[in-house]
C-alpha positions as CSV (number, residue, x, y, z in Angstrom):
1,X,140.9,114.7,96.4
2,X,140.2,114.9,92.7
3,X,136.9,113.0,91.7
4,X,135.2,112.9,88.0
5,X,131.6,113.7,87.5
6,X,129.1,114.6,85.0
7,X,127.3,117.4,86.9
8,X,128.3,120.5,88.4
9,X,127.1,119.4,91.9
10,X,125.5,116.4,93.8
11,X,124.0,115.6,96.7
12,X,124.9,112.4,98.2
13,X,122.2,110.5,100.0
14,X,123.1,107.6,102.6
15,X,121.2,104.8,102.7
16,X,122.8,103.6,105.9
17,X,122.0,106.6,107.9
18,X,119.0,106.8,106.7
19,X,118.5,103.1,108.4
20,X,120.4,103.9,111.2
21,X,118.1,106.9,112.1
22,X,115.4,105.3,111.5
23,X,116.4,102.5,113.8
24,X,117.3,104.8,116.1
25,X,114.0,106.8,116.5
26,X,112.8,102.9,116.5
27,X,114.6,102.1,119.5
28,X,112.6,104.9,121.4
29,X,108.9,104.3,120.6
30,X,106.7,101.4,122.0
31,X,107.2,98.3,119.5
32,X,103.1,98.8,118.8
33,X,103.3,102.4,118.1
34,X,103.3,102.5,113.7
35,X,105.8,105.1,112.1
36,X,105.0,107.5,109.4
37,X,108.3,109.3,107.4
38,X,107.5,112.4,105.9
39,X,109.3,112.2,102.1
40,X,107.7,115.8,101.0
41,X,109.5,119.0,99.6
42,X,111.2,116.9,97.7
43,X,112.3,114.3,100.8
44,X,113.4,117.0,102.6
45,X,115.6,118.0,99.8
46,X,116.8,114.8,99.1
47,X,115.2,112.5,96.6
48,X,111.7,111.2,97.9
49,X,112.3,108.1,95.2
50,X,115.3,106.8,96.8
51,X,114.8,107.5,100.6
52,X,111.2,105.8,100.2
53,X,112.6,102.7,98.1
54,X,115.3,102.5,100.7
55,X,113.0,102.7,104.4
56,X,109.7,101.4,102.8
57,X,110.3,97.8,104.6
58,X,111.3,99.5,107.7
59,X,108.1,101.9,107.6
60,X,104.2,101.4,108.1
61,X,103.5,105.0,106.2
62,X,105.0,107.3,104.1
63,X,103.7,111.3,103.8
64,X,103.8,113.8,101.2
65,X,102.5,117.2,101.1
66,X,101.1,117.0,97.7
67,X,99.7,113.9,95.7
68,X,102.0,114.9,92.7
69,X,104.9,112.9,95.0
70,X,102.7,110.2,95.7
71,X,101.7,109.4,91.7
72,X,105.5,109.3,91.4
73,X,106.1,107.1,94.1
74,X,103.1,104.9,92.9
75,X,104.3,105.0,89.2
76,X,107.7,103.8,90.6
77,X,106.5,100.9,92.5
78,X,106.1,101.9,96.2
79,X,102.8,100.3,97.6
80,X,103.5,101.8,100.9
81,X,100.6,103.4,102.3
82,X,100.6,107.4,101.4
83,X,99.7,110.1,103.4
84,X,98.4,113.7,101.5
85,X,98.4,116.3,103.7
86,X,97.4,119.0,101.1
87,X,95.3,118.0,98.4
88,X,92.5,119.7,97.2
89,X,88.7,118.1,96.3
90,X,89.6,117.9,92.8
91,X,91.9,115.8,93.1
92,X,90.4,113.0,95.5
93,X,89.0,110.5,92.6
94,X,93.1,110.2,91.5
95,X,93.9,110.0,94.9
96,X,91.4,107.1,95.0
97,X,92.2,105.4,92.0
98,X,96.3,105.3,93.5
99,X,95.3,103.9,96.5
100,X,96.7,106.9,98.7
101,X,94.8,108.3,101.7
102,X,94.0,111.9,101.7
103,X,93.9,113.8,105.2
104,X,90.1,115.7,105.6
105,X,91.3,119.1,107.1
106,X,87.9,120.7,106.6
107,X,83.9,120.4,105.9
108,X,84.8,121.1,102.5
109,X,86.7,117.8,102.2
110,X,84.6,116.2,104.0
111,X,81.5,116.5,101.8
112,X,83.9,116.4,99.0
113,X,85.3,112.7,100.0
114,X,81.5,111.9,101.0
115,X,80.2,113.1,97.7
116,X,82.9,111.4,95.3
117,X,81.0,108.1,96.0
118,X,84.1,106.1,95.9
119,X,85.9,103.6,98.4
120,X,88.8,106.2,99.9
121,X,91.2,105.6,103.3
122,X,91.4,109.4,105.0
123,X,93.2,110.9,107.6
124,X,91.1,113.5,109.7
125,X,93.3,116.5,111.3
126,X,92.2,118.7,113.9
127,X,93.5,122.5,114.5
128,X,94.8,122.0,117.9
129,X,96.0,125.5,117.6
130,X,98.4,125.8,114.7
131,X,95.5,127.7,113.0
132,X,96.1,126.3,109.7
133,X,94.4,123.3,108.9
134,X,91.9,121.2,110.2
135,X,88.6,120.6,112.2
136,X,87.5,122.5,115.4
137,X,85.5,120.8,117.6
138,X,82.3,122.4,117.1
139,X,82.8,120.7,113.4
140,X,83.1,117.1,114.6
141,X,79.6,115.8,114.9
142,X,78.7,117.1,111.5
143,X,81.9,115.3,110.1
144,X,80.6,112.5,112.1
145,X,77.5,112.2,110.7
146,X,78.5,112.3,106.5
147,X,81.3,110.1,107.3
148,X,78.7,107.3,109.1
149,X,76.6,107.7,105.9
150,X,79.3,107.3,103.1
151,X,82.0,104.8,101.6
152,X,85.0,106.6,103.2
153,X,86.4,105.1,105.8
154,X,88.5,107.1,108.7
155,X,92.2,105.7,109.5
156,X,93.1,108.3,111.4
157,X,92.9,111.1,113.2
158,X,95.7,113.4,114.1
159,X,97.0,117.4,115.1
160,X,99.8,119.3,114.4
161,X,101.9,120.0,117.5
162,X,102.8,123.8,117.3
163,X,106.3,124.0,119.0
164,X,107.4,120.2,120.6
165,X,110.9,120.7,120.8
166,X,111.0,124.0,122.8
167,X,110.4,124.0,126.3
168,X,108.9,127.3,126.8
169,X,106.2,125.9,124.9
170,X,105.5,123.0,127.0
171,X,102.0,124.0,128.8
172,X,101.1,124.8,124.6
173,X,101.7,121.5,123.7
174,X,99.7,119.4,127.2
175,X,96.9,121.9,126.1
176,X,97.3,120.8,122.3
177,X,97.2,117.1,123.3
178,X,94.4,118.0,125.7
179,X,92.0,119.2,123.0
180,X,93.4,116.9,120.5
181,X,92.3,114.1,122.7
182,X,88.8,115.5,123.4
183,X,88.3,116.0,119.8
184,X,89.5,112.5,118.9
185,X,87.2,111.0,121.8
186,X,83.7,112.6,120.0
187,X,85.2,111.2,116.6
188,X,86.5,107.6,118.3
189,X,82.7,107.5,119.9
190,X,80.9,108.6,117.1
191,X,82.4,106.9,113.5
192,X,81.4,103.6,112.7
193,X,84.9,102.2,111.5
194,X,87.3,102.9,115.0
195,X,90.4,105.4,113.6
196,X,93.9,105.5,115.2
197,X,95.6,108.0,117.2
198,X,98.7,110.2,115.9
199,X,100.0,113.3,117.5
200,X,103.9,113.7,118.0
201,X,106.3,114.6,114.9
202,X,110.3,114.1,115.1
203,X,111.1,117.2,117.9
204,X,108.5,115.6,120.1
205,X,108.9,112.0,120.1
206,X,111.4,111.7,122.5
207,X,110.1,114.9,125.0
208,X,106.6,113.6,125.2
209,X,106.5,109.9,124.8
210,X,103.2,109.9,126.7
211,X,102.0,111.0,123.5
212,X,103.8,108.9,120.8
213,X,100.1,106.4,120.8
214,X,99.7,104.7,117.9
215,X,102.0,106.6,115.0
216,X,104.3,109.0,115.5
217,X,105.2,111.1,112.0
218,X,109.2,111.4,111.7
219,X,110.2,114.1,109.6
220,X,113.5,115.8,109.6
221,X,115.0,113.6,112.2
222,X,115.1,110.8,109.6
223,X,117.3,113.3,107.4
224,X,120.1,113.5,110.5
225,X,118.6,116.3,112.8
226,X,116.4,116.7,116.0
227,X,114.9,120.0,116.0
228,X,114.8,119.7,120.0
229,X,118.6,118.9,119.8
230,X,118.3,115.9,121.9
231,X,119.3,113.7,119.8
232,X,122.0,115.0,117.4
233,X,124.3,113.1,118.8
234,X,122.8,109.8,118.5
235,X,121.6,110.8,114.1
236,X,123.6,110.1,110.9
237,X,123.8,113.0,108.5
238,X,122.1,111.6,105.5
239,X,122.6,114.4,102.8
240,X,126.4,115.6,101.5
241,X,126.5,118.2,99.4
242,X,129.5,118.5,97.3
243,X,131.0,119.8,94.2
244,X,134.5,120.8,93.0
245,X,137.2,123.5,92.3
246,X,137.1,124.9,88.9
247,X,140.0,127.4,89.7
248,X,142.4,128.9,91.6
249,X,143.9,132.1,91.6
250,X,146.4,134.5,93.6
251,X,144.7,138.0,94.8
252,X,146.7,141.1,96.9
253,X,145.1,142.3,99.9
254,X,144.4,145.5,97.3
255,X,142.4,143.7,95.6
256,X,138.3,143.2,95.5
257,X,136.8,139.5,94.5
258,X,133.4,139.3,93.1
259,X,130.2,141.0,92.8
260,X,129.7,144.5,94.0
261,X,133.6,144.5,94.9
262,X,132.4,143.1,98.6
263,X,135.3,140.7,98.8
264,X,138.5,140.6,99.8
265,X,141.2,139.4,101.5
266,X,143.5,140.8,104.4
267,X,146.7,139.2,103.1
268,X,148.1,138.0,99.6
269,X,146.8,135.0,99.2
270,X,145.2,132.6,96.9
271,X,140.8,131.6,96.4
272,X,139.3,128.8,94.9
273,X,136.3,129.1,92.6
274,X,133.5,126.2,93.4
275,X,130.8,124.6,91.1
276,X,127.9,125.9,92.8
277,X,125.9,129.0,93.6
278,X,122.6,130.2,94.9
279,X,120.9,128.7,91.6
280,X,121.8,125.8,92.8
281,X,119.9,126.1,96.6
282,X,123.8,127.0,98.3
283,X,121.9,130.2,99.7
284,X,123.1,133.9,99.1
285,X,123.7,134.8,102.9
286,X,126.1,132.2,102.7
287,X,128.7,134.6,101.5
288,X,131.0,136.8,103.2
289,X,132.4,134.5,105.1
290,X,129.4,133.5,106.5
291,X,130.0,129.8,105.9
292,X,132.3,127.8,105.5
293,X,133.3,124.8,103.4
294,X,135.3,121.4,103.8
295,X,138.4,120.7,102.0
296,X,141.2,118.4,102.3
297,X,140.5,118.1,105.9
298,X,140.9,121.7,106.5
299,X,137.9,124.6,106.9
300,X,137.8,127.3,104.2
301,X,135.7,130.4,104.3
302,X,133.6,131.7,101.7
303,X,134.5,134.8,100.1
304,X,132.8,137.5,98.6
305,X,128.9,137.1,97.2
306,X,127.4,134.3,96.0
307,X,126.8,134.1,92.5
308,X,124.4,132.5,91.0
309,X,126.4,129.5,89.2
310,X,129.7,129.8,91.5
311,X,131.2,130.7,94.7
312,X,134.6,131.8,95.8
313,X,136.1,130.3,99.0
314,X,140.0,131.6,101.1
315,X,142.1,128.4,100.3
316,X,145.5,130.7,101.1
317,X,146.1,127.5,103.8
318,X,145.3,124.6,101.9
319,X,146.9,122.2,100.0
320,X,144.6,121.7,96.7
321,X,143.8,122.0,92.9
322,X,141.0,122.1,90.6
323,X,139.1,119.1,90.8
324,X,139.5,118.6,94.6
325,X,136.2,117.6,95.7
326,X,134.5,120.5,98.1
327,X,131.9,119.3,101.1
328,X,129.5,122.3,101.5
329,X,127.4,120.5,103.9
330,X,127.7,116.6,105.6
331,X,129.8,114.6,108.1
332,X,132.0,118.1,108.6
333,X,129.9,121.1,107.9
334,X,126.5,120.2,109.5
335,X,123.3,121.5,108.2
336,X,123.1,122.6,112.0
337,X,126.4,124.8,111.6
338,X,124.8,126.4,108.2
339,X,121.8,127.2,109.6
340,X,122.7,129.1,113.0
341,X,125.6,130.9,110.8
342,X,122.4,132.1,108.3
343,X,120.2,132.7,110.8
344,X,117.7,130.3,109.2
345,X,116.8,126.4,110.1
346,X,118.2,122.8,108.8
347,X,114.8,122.8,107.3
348,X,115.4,125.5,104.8
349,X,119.4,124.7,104.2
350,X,118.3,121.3,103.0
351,X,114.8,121.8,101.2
352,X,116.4,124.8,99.0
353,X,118.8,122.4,97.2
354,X,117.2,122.2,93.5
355,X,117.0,119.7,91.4
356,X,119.9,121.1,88.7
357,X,122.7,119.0,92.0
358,X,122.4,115.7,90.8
359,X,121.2,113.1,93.5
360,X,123.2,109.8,94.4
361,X,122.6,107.3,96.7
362,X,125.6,106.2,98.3
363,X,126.2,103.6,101.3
């Protein structure tokens, strides 16, 4: 199917599935439990804009990684509460001034919250054993105390679960919850203003729903996949990539195609050149038939390497022409697929798309 657009590739985003999934992870969680959606890396690749103007009715928190998102979402008009993850000290007073609500993963933020003498919402995380960020409990009464003594007022408090989707992991994560809990117990006890409790992300929501208690922080699930593969079934892909043939050509089974000579087929047949390359995100392993792609209803199988702007894909068995619109990922070719082809995760397939594949949101 022949379709005209400006850019050389887009990503479509679907505001129903993002509802649907949303509704869906809704359906499972206690109708008092609050729900934060991660938007960061770029919304998982998508656009953090439209995704939060789309769920920010159906959602009690949004989260970003870094407060740059979350001056964009606030220039653009989203007053949903914003979660940072990952700022620094300098950058608490703009944080302040925005209205977002940092997360206090050390003493260091701590006494730099304290010490900015302004009125500022935080997030306290504990390292339950992700050693990465966050509070041991031998740091909590100190916390504790500058907190008490200071204009900052805890909303939260919160871990990161380190594997909550595999099984073999399982004694890990009851041991991760344990400490959580006793670490959230000193800090429940001892702060003046009474935080909430929020443990699970998307993998472990439906596994450990003894430990959903008062937010739960969705993440790629929202995006169409359940990293415990549970729930696959049940999600809506949200993101198509697409873009379209530029060319086709005939080739001999003598002959090579692309860089390095590395291609080739084992008949005479025919390969169309797509609009999109690793420079766009498509990812260089995909080549050599390591992927495929959708076209007119049939599979086709990428050929050669990956170049930069462009890719060349076996269309000797389908009907098409330049123009003909070319799904390298959505309803057909899932994330999923790409990923256990690569050897890598949904994660990366999706966060790697850059910003030159234009964004649309679709329904």
């Amino acid at each position: 199917m022949s379709q005209s657009y400006t850019s050389n590739a887009q990503l479509l985003i679907s505001k129903s599935a993002l509802l649907a999934n949303i509704a869906t992870y809704r359906s499972l969680i206690s109708t008092n439990t609050k729900i934060l959606v991660m938007v960061k890396s770029n919304g998982y690749g998508t656009d953090p804009l439209l995704v939060a103007k789309t769920i920010e009715k159906k959602v009690d928190y949004l989260g970003v990684a870094f407060p740059t998102t979350g001056y964009d979402l606030r220039e653009n008009g989203i007053e949903t509460p914003i979660f940072v993850m990952a700022s620094k000290p300098s950058d608490l007073s703009k944080m302040a001034a925005n209205k977002m609500e940092p997360v206090l993963y050390s003493l260091q933020m701590v006494k730099a919250a304290v010490e900015l003498k302004q009125p500022l919402k935080v997030h306290i995380e504990i390292d339950a054993g992700m050693k990465r960020l966050g509070l041991l409990s031998k740091d909590i009464n100190e916390a504790i105390a500058l907190l008490n003594a200071s204009s900052v007022t805890v909303i939260s408090a919160f871990a990161h679960v380190v594997a909550p989707g595999e099984e073999i992991h399982d004694e890990f994560t009851h041991a991760q919850a344990s400490y959580f809990n006793t670490c959230f117990e000193q800090l429940y006890k001892g702060l003046s203003h009474k935080p909430f409790k929020q443990l699970m992300p998307t993998a472990g929501v439906n596994r450990f729903n003894q430990y959903q208690y008062d937010m739960v922080r969705l993440g790629i699930g929202i995006y169409g996949h359940d990293s415990a593969n549970l729930l696959n079934n049940k999600l809506k892909p949200v993101a198509t990539l697409q873009c379209q043939i530029l060319q086709i050509v005939a080739v001999g089974k003598d002959e090579t195609i692309g860089y390095s000579r590395k291609g080739s087929l084992p008949y005479n047949g025919k390969i169309a050149t797509l609009s999109i390359g690793y420079g766009d995100g498509y990812l260089r392993v995909c080549g050599n038939g390591k992927a495929e792609v959708y076209i007119n209803g049939q599979r086709a199988k990428t050929v050669g390497t990956i170049c930069m702007d462009l890719i060349m894909v076996d269309v000797t068995h389908i009907d098409c022409e330049p123009g003909d619109l070319v799904e390298l990922f959505g309803a057909n070719i899932s994330i999923k697929e790409m990923a256990d082809a690569t050897k890598t995760i949904p994660y990366e397939i999706l966060t790697n798309i850059n910003a030159r594949v234009e964004r649309v949101l679709v329904d």
